[in-house]
GULOMAR-90705 format. One line per 10 residues: number of its first residue (from 1); their letters; for each residue y, x, z of N, C-alpha, C. Coordinates in Angstrom, 2 decimals. Layout:
N
NUM) A) Y,X,Z,Y,X,Z,Y,X,Z | ... .
//
This chain:
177
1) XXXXXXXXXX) 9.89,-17.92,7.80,9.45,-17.24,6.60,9.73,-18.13,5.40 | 10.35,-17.39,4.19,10.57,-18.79,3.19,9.53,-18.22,2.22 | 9.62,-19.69,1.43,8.23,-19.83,0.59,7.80,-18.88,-0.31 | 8.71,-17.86,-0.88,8.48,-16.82,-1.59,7.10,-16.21,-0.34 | 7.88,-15.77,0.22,6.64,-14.91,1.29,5.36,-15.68,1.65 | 5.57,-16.93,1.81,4.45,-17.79,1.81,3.85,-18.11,0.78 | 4.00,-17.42,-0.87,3.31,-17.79,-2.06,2.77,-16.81,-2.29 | 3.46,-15.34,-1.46,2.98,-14.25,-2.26,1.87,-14.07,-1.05 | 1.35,-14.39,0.08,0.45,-14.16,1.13,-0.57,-14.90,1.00 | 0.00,-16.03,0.04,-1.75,-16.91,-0.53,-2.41,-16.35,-1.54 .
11) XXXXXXXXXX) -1.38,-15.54,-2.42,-2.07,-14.78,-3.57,-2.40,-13.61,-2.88 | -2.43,-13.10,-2.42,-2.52,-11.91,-1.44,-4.26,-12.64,-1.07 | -4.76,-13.64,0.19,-5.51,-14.24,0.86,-6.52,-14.39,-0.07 | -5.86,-14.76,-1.85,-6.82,-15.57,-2.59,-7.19,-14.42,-3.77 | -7.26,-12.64,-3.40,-7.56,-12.20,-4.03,-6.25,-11.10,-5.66 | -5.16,-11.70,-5.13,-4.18,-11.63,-6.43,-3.36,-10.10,-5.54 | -3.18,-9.55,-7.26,-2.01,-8.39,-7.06,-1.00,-8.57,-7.53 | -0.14,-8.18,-6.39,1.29,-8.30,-6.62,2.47,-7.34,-6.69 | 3.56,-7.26,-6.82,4.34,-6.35,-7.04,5.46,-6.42,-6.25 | 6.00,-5.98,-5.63,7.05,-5.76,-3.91,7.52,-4.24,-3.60 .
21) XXXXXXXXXX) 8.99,-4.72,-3.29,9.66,-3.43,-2.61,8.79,-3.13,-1.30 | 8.63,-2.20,-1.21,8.17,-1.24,-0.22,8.98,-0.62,0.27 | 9.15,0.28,1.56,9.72,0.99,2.36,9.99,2.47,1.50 | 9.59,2.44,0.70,9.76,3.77,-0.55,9.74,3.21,-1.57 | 9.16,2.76,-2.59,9.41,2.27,-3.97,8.71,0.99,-4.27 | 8.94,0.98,-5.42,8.35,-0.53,-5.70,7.00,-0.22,-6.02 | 6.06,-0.75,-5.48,4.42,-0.83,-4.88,3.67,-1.79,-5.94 | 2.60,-1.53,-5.97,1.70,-2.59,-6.46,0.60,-3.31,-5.33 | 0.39,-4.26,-4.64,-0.44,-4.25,-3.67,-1.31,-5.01,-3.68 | -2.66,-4.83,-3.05,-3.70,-6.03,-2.64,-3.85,-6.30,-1.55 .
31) XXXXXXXXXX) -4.97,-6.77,-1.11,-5.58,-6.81,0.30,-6.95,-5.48,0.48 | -7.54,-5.31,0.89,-8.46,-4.26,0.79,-9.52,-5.50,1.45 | -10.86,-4.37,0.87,-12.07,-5.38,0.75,-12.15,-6.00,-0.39 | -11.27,-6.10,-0.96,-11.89,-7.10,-2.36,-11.47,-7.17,-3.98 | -12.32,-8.18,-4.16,-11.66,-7.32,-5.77,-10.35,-7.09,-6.50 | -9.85,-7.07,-5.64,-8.25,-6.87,-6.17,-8.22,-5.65,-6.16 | -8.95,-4.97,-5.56,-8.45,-3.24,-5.53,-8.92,-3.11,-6.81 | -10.24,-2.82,-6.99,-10.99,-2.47,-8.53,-9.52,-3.25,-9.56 | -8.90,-4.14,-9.46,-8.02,-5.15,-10.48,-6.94,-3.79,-10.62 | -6.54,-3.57,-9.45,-5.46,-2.82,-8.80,-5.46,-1.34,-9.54 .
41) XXXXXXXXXX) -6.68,-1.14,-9.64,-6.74,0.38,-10.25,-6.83,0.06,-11.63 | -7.19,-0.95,-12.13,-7.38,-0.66,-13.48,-5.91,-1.67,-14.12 | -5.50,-1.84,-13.60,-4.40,-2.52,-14.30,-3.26,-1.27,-14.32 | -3.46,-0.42,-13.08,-2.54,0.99,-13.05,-3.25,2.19,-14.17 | -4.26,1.83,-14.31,-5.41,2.53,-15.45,-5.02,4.18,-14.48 | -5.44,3.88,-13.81,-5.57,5.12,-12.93,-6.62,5.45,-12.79 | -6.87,6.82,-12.12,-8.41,7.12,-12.14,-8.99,7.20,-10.53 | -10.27,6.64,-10.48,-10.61,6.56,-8.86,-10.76,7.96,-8.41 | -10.70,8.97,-8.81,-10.25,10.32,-8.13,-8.80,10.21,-7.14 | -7.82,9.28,-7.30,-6.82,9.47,-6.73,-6.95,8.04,-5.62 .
51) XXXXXXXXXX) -6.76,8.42,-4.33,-6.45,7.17,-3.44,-5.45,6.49,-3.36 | -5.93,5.34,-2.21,-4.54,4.18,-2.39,-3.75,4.31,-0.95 | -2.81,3.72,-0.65,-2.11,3.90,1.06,-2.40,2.15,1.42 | -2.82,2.26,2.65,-2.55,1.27,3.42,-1.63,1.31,4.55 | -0.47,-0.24,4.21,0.45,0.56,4.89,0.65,-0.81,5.83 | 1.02,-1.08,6.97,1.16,-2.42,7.77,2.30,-1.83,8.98 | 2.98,-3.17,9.39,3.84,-2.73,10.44,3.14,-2.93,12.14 | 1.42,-3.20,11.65,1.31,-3.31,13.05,0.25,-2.11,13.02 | -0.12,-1.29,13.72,-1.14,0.13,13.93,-2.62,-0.68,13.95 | -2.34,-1.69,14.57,-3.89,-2.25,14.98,-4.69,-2.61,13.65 .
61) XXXXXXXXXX) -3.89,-3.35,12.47,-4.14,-3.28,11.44,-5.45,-1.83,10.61 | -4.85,-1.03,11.51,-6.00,0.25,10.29,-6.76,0.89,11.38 | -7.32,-0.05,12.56,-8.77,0.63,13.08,-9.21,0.17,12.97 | -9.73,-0.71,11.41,-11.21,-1.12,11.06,-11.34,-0.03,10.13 | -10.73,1.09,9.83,-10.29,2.33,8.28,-10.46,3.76,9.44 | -9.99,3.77,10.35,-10.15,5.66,10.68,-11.37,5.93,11.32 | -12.09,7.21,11.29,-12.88,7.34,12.73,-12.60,7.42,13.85 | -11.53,7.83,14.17,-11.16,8.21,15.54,-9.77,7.02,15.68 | -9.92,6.23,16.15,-8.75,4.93,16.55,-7.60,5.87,17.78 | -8.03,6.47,18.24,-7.06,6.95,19.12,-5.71,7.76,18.69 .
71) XXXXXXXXXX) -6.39,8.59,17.76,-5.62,8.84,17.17,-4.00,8.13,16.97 | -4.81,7.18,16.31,-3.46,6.15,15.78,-2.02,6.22,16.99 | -2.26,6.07,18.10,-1.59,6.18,19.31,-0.68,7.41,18.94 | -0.48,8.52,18.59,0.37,9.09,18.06,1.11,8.80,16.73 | 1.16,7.71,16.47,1.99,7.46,14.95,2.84,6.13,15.66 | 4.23,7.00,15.62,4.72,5.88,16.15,5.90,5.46,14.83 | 6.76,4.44,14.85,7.77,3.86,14.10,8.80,5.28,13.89 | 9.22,5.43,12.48,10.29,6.29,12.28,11.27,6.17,11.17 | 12.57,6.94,11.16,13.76,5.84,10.53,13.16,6.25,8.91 | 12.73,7.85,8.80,11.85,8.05,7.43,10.47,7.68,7.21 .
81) XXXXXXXXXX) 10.42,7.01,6.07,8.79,6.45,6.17,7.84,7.56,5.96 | 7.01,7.67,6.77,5.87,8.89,6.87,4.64,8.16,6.43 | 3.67,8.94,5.62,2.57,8.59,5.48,1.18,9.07,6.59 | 0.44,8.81,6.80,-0.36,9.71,7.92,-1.58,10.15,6.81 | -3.03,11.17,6.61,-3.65,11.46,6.47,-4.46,10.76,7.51 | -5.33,10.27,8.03,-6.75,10.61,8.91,-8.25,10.10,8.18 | -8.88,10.64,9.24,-10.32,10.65,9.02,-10.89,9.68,8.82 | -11.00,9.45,7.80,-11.35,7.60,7.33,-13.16,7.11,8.01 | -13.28,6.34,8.29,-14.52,5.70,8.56,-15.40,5.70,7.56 | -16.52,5.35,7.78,-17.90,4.91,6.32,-17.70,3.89,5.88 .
91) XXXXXXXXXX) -17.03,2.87,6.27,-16.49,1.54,6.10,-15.92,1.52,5.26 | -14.82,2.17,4.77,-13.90,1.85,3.74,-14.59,2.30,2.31 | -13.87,1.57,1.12,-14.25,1.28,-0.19,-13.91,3.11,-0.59 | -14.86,3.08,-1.56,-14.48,4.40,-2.09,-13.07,4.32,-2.81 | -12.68,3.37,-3.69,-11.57,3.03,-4.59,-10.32,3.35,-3.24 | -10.29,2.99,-1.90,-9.34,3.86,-1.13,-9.04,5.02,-0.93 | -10.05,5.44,-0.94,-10.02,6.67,-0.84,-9.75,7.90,-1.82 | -10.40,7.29,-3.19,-10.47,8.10,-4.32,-10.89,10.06,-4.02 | -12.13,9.23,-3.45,-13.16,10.84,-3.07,-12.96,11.69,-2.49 | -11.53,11.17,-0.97,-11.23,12.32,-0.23,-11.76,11.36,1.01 .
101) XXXXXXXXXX) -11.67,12.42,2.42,-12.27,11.43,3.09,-11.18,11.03,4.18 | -9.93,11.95,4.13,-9.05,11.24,5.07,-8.41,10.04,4.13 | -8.18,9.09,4.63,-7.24,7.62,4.44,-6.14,7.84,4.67 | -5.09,7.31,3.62,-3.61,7.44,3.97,-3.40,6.17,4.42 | -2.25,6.08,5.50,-2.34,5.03,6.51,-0.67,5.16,6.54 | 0.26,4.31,6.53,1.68,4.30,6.73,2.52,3.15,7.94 | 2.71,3.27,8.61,3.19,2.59,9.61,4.85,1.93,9.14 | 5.10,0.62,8.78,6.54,0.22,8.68,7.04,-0.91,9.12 | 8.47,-0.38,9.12,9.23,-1.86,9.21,9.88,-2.59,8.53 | 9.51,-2.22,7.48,9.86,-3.33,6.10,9.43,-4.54,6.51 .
111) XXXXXXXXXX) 10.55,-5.36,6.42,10.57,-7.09,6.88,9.53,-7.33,5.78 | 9.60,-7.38,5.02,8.67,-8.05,3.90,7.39,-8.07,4.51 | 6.83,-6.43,4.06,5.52,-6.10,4.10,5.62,-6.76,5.60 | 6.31,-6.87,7.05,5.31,-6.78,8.16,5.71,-8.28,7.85 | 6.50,-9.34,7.49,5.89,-10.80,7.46,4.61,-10.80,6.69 | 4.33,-9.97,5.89,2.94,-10.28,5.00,1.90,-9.79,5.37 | 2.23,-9.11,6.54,0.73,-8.45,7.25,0.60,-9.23,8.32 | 1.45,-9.79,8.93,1.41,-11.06,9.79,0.79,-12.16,9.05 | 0.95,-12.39,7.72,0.40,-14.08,7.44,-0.96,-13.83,6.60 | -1.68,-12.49,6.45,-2.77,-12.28,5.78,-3.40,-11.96,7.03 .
121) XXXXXXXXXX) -3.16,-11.23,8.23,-3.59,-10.49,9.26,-4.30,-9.22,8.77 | -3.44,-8.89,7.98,-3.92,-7.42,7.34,-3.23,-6.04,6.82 | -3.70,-4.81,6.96,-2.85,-4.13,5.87,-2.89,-4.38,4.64 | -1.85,-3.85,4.06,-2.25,-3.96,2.67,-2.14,-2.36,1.87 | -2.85,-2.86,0.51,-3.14,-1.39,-0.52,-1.90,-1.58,-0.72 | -1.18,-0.40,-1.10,-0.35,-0.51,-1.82,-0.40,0.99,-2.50 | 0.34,1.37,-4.05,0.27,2.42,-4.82,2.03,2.01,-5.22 | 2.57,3.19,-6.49,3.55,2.85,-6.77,2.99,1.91,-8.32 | 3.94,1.25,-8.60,3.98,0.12,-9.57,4.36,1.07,-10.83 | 3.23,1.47,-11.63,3.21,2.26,-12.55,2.21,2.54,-13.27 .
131) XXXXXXXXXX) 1.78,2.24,-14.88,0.57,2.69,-15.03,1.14,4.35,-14.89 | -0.24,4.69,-14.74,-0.51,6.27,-14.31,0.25,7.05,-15.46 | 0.79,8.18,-14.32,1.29,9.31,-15.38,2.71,8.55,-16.00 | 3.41,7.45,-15.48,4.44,7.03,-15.94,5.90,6.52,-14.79 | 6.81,6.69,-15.38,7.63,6.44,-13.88,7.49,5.30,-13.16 | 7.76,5.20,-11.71,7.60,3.87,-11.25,8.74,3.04,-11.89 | 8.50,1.56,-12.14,9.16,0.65,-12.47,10.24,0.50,-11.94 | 11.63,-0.04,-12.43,12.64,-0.17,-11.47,13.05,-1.46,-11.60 | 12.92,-2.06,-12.48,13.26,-3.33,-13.03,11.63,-4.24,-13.06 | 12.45,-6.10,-12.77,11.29,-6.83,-13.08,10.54,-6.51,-14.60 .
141) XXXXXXXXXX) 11.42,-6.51,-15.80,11.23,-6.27,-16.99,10.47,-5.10,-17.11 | 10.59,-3.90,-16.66,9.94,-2.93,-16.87,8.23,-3.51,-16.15 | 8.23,-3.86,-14.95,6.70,-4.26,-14.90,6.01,-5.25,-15.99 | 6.98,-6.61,-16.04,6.10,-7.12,-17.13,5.97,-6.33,-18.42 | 6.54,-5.07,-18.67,6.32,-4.60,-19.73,5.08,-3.48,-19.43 | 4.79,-3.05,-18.70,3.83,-2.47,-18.32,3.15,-3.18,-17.72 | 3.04,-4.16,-17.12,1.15,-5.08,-16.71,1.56,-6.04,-17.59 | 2.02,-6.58,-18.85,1.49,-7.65,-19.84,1.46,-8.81,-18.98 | 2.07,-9.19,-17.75,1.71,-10.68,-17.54,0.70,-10.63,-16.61 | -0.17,-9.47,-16.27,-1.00,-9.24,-15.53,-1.49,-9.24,-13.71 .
151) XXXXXXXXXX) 0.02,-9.14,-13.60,0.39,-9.10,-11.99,-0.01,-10.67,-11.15 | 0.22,-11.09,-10.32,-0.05,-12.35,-9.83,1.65,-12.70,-9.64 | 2.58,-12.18,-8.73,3.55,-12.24,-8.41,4.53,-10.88,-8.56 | 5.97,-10.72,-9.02,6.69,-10.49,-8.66,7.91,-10.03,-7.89 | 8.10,-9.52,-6.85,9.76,-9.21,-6.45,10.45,-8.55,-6.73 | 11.18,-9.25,-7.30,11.79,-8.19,-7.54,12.52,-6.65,-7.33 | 12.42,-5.45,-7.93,12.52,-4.43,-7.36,14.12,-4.37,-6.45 | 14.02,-3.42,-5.63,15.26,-2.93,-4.78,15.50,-1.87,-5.41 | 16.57,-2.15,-6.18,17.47,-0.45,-7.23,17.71,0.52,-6.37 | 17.55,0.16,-4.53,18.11,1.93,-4.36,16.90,2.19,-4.23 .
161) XXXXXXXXXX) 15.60,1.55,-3.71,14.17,2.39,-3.16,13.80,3.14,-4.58 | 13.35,4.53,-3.87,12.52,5.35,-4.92,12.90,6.90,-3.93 | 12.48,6.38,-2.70,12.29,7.90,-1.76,10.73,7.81,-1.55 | 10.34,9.40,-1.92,8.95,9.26,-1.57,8.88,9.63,0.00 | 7.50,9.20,1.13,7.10,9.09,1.89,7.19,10.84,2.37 | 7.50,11.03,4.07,6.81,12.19,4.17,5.22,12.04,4.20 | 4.46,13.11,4.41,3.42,12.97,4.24,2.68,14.24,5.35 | 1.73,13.46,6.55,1.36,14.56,7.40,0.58,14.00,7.89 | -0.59,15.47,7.75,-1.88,15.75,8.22,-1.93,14.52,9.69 | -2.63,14.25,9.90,-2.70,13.85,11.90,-3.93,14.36,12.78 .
171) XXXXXXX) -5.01,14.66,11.83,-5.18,15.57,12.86,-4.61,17.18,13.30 | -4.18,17.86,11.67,-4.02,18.96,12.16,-2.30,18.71,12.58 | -1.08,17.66,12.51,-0.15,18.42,12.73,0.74,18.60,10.65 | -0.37,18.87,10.24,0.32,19.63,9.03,1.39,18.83,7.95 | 2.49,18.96,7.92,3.36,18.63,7.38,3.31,18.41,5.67 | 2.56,18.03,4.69,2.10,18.40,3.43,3.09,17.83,2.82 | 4.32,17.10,2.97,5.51,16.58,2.19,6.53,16.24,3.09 .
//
């Protein structure tokens, strides 16, 4: 792992949001549990009506987040990144959820994200890198121009990502994107 990944997993460990290609677009992410999410939403000046995705390349990662863990056993690795819906636990922060009660949960193999869920031992939040109601960022410049300096870290974006996720129900099946 080189030290980039090892700087951005201490800011990650020590509370900091950061900014990273994702398996769909360029993301804004924390750790969940702590105050980086509340940082996370208000630096996107988003409103907690809308939830966040937790997305990790290992499944085991998000049964401390669903009610039903078994579930998970049907979400397996796929070449399009899918998001899952399920039945979130009492456990999780409301700011995940943003007042619905299934949890979006994403399974990947983005080298990045799964070295960084390996060296935090966690999923992570992630949203798109955008204050609200504005396009996602494509450029480093465009974020520091929209978070002011605000971010903890950087990567720079990947110019081709900007496919959104499918998106499906798991318990019912239902295909919603």
């Amino acid at each position: 792992m080189n030290l980039k990944t090892r700087v951005v997993a201490n800011i990650l460990n020590n509370g900091g949001v950061v900014s990273l290609p994702t398996d769909t677009i360029q993301g804004l992410s924390c750790l969940p549990f702590s105050k980086s999410l509340i940082r996370l939403v208000e630096l996107k000046q988003r409103s907690t009506n809308k939830g966040l995705i937790l997305i990790s390349s290992n499944i085991n990662h998000f049964k401390d987040y669903v009610e039903n863990t078994e579930l998970l056993a049907q979400i397996k690795p796929s070449a399009k990144p899918t998001t899952y819906l399920v039945k979130a636990n009492n456990c999780v922060p409301d700011l995940l959820l943003g007042g619905h009660k299934p949890i979006a949960i994403r399974l990947t193999s983005n080298p990045l994200i799964k070295q960084l869920c390996t060296m935090t031992d966690s999923a992570l939040v992630t949203t798109s890198a955008n204050l609200s109601g504005r396009q996602t960022a494509q450029s480093s410049l465009k974020l520091q121009v929209y978070f002011k300096g605000e971010l903890d870290y950087i990567i720079a974006p990947n110019k081709n990502a900007n496919n959104p996720s499918s998106i499906i129900n798991l318990q019912t099946g239902e295909r919603l994107r």
